[in-house]
Every structure is written in structure tokens, then in C-alpha cells.
N, C-alpha and C positions, 0 to 999 in steps of 0.2 A: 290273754288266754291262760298263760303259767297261773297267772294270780286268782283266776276263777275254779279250776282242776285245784290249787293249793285248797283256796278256802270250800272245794266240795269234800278235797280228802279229810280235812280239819274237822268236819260236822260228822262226815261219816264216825271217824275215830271216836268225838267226843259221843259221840251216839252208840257204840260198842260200851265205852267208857261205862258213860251213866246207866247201861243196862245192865252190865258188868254189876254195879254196884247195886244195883235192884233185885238183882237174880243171885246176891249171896244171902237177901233176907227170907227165899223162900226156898220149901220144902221140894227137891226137884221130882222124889218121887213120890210125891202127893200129887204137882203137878204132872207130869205123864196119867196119874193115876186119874185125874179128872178128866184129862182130853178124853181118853178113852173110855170113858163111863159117861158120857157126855151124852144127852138124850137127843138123839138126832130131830125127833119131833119137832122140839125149838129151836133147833137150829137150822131148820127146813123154811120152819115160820120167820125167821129172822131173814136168811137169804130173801125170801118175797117179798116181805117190807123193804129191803133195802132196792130190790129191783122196784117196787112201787113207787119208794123215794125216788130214783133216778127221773121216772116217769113228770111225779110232782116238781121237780126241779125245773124240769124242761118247759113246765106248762108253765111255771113261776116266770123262767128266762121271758119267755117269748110275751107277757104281760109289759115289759121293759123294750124285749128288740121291734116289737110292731107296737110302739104307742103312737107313733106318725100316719101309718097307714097301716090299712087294717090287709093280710095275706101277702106282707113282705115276704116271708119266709114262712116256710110249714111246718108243723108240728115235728111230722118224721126227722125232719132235717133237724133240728131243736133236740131230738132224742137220742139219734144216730149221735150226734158233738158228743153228748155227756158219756155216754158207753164206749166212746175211743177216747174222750179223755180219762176215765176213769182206769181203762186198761194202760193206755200212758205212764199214769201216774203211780203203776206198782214198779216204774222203772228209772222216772226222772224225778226234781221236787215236786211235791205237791202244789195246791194253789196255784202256782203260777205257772207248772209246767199245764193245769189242767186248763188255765185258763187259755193259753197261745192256743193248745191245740183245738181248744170249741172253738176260737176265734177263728184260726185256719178254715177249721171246717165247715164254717156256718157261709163266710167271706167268700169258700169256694162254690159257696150254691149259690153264689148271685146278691148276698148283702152285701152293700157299702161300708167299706173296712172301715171306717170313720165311728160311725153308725154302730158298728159291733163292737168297739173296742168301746165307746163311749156307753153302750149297755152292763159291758161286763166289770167297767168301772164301778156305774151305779149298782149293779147289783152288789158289789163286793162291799160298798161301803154301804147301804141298808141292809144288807144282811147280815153285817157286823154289827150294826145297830141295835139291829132287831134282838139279837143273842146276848144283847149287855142289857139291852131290857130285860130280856129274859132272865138270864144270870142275876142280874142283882135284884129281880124276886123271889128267885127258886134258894138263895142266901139267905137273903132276909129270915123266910121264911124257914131254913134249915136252921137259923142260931136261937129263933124264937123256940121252934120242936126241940135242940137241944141248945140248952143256955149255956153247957160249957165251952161250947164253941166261940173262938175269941172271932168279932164281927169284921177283922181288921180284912177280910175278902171282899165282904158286904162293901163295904166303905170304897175300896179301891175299884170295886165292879161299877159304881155307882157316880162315880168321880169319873173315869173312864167312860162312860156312858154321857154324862157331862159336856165333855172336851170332846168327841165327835161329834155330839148335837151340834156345837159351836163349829168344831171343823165345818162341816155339812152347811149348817147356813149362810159360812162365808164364803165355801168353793162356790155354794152357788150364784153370787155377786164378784166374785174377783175377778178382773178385770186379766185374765192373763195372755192376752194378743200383745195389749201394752208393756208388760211384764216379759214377754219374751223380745219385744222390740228394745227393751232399755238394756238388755245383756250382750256387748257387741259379740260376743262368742256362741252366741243365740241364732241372733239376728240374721245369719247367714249359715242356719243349721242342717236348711236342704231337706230333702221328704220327707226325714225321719219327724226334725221337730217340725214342721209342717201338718206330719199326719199327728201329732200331737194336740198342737193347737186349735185344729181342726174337731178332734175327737173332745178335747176339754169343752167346745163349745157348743158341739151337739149334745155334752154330756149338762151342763147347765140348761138346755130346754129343758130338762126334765121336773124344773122347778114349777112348770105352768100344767105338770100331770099329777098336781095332789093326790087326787084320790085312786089311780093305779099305783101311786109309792106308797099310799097309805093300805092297802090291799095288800101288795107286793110282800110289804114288813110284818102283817099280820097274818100272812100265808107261811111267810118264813118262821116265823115263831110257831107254825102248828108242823110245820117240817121239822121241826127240832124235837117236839115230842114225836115223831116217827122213832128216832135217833133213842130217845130214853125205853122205848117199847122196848127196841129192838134189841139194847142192849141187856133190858129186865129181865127178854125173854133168854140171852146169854147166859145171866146169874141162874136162871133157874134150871139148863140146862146142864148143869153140873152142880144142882142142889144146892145153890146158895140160900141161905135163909134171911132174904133181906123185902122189904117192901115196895110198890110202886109207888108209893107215895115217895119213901126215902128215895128211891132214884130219880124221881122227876124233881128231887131237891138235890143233885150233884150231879147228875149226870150231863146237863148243860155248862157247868162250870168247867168239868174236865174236858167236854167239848172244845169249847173255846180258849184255854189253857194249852191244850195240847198243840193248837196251831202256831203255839209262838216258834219262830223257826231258828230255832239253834243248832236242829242237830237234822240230818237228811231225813226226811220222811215222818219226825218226830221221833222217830227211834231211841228208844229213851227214855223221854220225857212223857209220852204217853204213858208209857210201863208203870212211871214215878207218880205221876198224877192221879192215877185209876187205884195205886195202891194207897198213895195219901190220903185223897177225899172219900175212897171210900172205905176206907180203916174210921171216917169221922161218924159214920153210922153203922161202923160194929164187922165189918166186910172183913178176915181173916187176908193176910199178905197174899198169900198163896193163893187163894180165889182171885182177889182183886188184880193179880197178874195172869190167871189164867183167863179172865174175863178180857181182857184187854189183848192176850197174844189170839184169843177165839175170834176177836172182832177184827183184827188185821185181816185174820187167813179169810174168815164171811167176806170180808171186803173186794176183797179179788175174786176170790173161789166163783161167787154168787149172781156174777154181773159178764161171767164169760160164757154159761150157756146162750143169752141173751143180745151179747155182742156179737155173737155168731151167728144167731139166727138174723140179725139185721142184716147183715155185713155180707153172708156167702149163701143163707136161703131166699136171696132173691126179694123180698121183704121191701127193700126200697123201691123199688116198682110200685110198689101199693101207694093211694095217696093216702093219706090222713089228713084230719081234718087241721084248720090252722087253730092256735090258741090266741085267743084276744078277748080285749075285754070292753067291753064299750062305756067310753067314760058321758 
């Protein structure tokens, strides 16, 4: 427990740290000066695309959680997980704290923990897929539009992309019942790796539902152009002079960049990223970190009128329809 509390306080700092050192390359009162001149319009539009992403997320999920049988679980339920995880997650890690909590919540309306945990596996890992496909065409394509861009992203997005194909095709085949029986410190692990091994092997059926993972990953890469809109429409609410084309060429990089977890929340490294790649098409310090702190506050701000009306107008009473897809 010391040594968990050590290494959150360790991330948090180094996350002051590196923001620290980001926030000496910009103008502070340029920045103040942007927030508040900031056209609420697009940032009105930004918030609803991001409560629509929520919406699309859910209906993605449950593609995954009901591929067994069709109205395991409901849509509402499915929508309800992502808007208390997402509130969650402006206070614990991300990812992972967002994922325990859809899992609780999905598990508490009657899925088999098994079952949910071995969804949100696969979603994680084709949805990581999907965004390195993504990434290392939106690359490509960004060094070709500017050639002085050295391709050494391109290359490692693309290599990266590689080594999870191969991850992926051999979790689907490994054998790990056997693999936890040969570790005698295993072998006698009790629910927890129980509900593991369990969940590993509900997670391999997934191999015999092609064509829902192949949706799934092609659903997910049009969910990431939700994410470039919405941050486009960011830039241009505090008059950035940049194009859509240019951000649907970095705006997925910095995506998936930002979640490597070094530091609590990203904090940080987000700031670092959005400043980087997009100072590579022309994007001023100072914008590219206001764009990036505007995307935080949308992030939370945007997704609690909505959590609210689930949660305490009564709203889950309503059924909704389930989401599934018939293969």
C-alpha cells in the first residue's frame, strides 16, 4: 500500500514537473487572454460531440459484451458505466480506474464478471490496434504533406502496430490454464486468478467473432475522428489558424501518445505532446497548450450535465433499446 501511494505521489510530481517545464515556454497572458476570448459556440459543439462519443462508445462496448447472446445487458446500462466512469476518472488514473468502474457497474446489473472483464480486455487491446492503424497513416501521410518531418514516428507507430498484430494472434492460441497450472505460486491462486483465467478464456472466444472485431476496429477508428473534430473545433475557438486536414494528421498521434502512463492523468505529457506535434504544422506554443488545457476542462465540464440527468432524473427507469449486431 506505502509502495502504491509512493509511486502515485512520484507520477503526480513528475507531472507538475514536466508541466512546469512546458508552461515556461508559453505566454501566460496570451494564454488567459485566449481562454477568455474563446468562442463559446465551438465549444458548445465540442462538448456534444463529446457526449455523442460517450453515447458511440457504449454501443461499440456492448458489440463486444453481447456477442454470445443477444440482450445480455442494455444499452442504458452500457451508457450509464461510461458517464460514471468518466466522472471517476477526473479523480482517479485513467484507463484503468475507468475501466474497474464500467466493469463494477455493468457486473452490478446482472453480467457475468467473467464475461465483462474479458470484454473490456478485448476492447482495450483492438482499440489500441485500431489507433496504431490509425496513427501510422495519419504519419505517413503527415511526412509526405511535410518532408521535413523526420519519419522516425511513422516507423515506430508502424512497428508498434506490428508487435500487437502478433501479440493478438498469439493470446488468441495460448494456452494459459496450462500456464498458470505450471507456476506452483499460481496453481493455488484462489478466485482472484481463477477469475483470471476464467476471464482469459472467455476472452479467446472472441477469435470465432470475426466479423464483430472487424466492425468493432472500424467503428473505433471513426470514433477517433469524433476526437480530431472535436479538438479542430478547440483550435478554432480561440482562432487558431490551422486546418482539418492538418489535425486529422496529428491529432491521433497525440491521442495515443498522451496515454502512455507516466505521470497521473497524463498531466504533462499531454501539455508536451499537443505542444510538439503541433508546433510540426505550424500551431504557436501558446495555442497548442491552450488547446490541450481547453480539452481537459470540455472533458469533464461536458459529460456532468448528462451524468446527472442519468443518475438523479430518474432516466434509468426508461428502457432503451440493447445494442447488437447480428453476425
Amino acid at each position: 500500500m506505502l509502495n502504491k501511494k509512493l509511486g502515485l505521489g512520484l507520477k503526480i510530481a513528475l507531472g507538475f514537473i514536466i508541466l512546469w517545464a512546458v508552461m515556461r515556454s508559453i505566454d501566460i497572458g496570451e494564454f488567459f487572454m485566449l481562454i477568455k476570448d474563446a468562442n463559446l459556440i465551438y465549444v458548445l459543439l465540442c462538448g456534444g460531440l463529446l457526449n455523442i462519443d460517450r453515447f458511440f462508445m457504449a454501443f461499440k462496448w456492448g458489440l463486444l459484451i453481447n456477442h454470445k447472446n443477444k440482450g445480455d445487458i442494455t444499452y442504458y446500462s452500457l451508457v450509464k458505466s461510461y458517464y460514471l466512469s468518466s466522472v471517476v476518472s477526473s479523480i482517479v488514473p485513467p484507463t484503468v480506474g475507468e475501466d474497474i468502474v464500467r466493469g463494477l457497474s455493468v457486473s452490478r446489473d446482472g453480467m457475468n464478471t467473467e464475461h465483462v472483464l474479458s470484454s473490456i480486455i478485448t476492447e482495450r487491446i483492438f482499440g489500441t490496434l485500431s489507433m496504431f492503424f490509425l496513427v501510422s497513416g495519419t504519419l505517413f501521410l503527415l511526412t509526405w504533406r511535410y518532408p521535413q518531418i523526420d519519419r522516425a514516428l511513422f516507423y515506430g507507430a508502424i512497428t508498434l502496430a506490428i508487435i500487437l498484430i502478433f501479440f493478438i494472434v498469439i493470446s488468441f492460441y495460448l494456452p494459459m490454464g496450462r500456464f498458470i497450472q505450471s507456476i506452483p505460486f499460481l496453481r493455488s491462486g484462489g478466485r482472484f486468478v481463477s477469475l483470471i483465467n476464467k476471464s482469459y478464456t472467455a476472452y479467446q472466444a472472441y477469435r470465432h467473432s470475426k466479423k464483430r472485431i472487424i466492425i468493432f476496429v472500424l467503428l473505433s477508428i471513426l470514433e477517433n475522428c469524433f476526437v480530431v473534430v472535436g479538438i479542430y473545433w478547440i483550435a478554432l475557438s480561440i482562432s487558431v489558424d490551422v486546418t482539418l486536414i492538418d489535425m486529422f494528421l496529428t491529432v491521433p498521434a497525440i491521442t495515443l501518445f498522451s496515454k502512455i502512463p507516466i505521470t497521473f492523468g497524463g498531466l504533462g505529457v499531454q501539455e508536451g505532446i499537443f505542444v510538439t506535434l503541433l508546433s510540426l504544422i505550424g500551431v504557436p506554443t501558446t495555442q497548442a497548450f491552450t488547446i490541450s488545457i481547453l480539452g481537459r476542462v470540455i472533458n469533464i465540464v461536458a459529460v456532468l450535465p448528462v451524468f446527472i440527468i442519468l443518475y438523479f432524473w430518474g432516466l434509468n427507469r426508461a428502457e432503451l433499446p440493447n445494442s447488437h449486431i447480428n453476425e
